[in-house]
C-alpha positions in Angstrom: 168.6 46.9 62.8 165.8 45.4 61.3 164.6 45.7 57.3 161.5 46.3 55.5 160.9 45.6 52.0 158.6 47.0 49.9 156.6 45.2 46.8 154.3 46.6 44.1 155.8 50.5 44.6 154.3 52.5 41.9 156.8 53.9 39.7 155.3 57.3 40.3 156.4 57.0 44.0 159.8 55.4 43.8 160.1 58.4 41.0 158.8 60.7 43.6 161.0 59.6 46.2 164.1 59.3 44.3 163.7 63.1 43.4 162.9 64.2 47.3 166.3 61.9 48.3 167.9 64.0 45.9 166.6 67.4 46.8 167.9 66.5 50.5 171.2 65.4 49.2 170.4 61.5 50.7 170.2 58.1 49.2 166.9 56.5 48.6 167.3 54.4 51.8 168.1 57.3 53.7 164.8 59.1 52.2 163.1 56.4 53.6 164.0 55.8 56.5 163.6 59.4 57.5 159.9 59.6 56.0 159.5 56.4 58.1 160.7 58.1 61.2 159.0 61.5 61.0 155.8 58.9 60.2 156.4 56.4 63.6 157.1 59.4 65.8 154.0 61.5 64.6 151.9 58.4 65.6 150.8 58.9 69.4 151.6 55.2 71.4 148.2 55.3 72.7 145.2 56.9 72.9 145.1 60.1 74.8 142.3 59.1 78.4 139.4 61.3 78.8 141.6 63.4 81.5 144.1 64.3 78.9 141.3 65.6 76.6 140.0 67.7 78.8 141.0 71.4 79.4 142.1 72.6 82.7 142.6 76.3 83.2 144.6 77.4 86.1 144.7 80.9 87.6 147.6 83.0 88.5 148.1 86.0 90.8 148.1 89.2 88.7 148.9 92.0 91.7 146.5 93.5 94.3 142.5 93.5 94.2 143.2 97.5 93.6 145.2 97.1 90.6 143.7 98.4 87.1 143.7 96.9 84.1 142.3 99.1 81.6 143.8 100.7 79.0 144.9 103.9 80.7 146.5 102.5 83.6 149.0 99.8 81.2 149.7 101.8 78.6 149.5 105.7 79.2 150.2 108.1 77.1 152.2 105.6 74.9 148.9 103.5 74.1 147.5 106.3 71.9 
């Protein structure tokens, strides 16, 4: 496994992280690394192509042409 290190942290942050390691019951590293993880997996591995940004709506069969869809004929009596 490969390491990092980090220079310069503000003693706000390490302060900050210190107290959410704690709150989660983990050691600093731990905090870390899984801040570091959510972070990396959050990041898309390329840029979505025009055909992924587009929307494509698809159409399903519902019933008959001579089925109703208003309020009447879905809910009845129990609609009111």
């Amino acid at each position: 496994m490969k390491s990092i290190h980090i220079r310069n942290l503000d003693d706000g942050t390490l302060i900050g992280l210190k107290r959410r390691a704690a709150r989660h019951r983990r050691s600093l590293q731990k905090e870390v690394e899984s801040l570091l993880q959510d972070a990396a997996q959050m990041t898309p591995a390329e840029e979505p192509t025009l055909l992924q940004q587009k929307l494509i709506l698809k159409t399903v069969a519902t019933g008959s042409p001579e089925t109703k869809w208003d309020r009447e004929s879905i809910y009845g009596d129990d609609g009111r």
